[in-house]
C-alpha positions in Angstrom: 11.0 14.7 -11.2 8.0 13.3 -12.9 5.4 10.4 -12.2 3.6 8.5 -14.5 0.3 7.0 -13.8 -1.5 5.0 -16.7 -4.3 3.0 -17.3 -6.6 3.9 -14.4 -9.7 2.7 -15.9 -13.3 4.2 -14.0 -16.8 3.8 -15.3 -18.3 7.3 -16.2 -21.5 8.6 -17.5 -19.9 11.5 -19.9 -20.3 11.8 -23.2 -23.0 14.0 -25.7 -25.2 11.1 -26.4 -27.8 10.2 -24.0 -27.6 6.3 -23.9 -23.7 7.6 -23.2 -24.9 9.2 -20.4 -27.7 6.9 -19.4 -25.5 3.7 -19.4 -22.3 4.4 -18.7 -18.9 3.5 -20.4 -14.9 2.9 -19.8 -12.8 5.9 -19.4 -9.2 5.5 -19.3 -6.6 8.3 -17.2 -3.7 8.1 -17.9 -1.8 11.5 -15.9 1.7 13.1 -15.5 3.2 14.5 -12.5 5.9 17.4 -12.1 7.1 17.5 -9.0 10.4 18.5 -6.3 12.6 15.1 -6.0 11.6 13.7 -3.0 14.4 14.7 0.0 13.5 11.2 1.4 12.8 8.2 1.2 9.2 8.5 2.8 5.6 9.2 1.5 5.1 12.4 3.1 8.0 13.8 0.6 6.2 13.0 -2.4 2.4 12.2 -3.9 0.5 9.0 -3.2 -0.3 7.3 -6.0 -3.4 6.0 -4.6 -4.5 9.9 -3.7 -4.0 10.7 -7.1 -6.1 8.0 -8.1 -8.6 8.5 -5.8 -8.6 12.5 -6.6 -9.4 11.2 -10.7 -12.2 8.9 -9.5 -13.8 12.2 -7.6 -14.1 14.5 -10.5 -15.1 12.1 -12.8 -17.7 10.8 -10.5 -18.5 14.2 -9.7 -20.3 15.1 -12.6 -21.2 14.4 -16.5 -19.4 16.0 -18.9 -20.5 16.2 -22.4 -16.4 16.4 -23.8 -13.6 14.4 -23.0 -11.3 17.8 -23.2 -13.7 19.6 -20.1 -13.4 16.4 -18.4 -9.3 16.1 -18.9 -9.5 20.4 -18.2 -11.2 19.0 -14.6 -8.9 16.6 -13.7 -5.8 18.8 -14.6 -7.1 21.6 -12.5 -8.2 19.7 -9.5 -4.7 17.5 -9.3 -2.9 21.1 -9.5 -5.1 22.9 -6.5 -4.7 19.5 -4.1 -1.1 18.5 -5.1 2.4 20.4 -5.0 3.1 19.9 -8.3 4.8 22.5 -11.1 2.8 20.4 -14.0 0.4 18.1 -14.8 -0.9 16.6 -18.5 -3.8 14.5 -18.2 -5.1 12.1 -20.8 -8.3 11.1 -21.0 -9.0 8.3 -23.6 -12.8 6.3 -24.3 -11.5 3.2 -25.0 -14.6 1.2 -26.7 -15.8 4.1 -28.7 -18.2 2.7 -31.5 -17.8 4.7 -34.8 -19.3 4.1 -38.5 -17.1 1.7 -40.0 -15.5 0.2 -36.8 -14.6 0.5 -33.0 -12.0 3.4 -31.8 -10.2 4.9 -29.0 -10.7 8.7 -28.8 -8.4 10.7 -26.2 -8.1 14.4 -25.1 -5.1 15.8 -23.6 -4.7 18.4 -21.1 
């Protein structure tokens, strides 16, 4: 079985540049869950969405990272030690990116 979560959207302070770092910006997660069908129909069979969330918001939080793929690596590894789960792909995307020529969304993949 798999669950999707997209579009949880935190406030970070990762990035190489330092007014990246110093500010802050928008960090979009969106992550992928493999997991046993649930032999239930009760929360304790499955994962909580909302620890999941709350798991992404932790590492992020955590610390400053100066890539997007160390920060998706993270996430990845911390959802795998805390959850029983066979996979997990995490996207992590920076939504108002300014580059030369225009505004951007750059995402790493893990």
């Amino acid at each position: 079985m798999r669950i999707e979560i997209a579009g949880i959207t935190l406030q970070g302070r990762h990035g190489v540049l330092a007014h990246e770092r110093q500010d802050g910006q928008s960090f979009r997660f969106d992550v992928e869950l493999e997991l046993e069908e649930p032999g239930e129909d009760d929360i304790d069979a499955t994962v909580d969405y909302r620890d999941v969330a709350a798991c992404v918001r932790e590492v992020s939080d955590g610390r400053a990272y100066q890539l997007l793929e160390s920060l998706a690596a993270a996430v990845a590894e911390e959802l795998r030690r805390r959850f029983p789960v066979s996979a997990v792909r995490v996207r992590v995307g920076k939504p108002e990116l300014d580059l030369e020529g225009g505004r951007a969304t750059v995402v790493a993949e893990r």
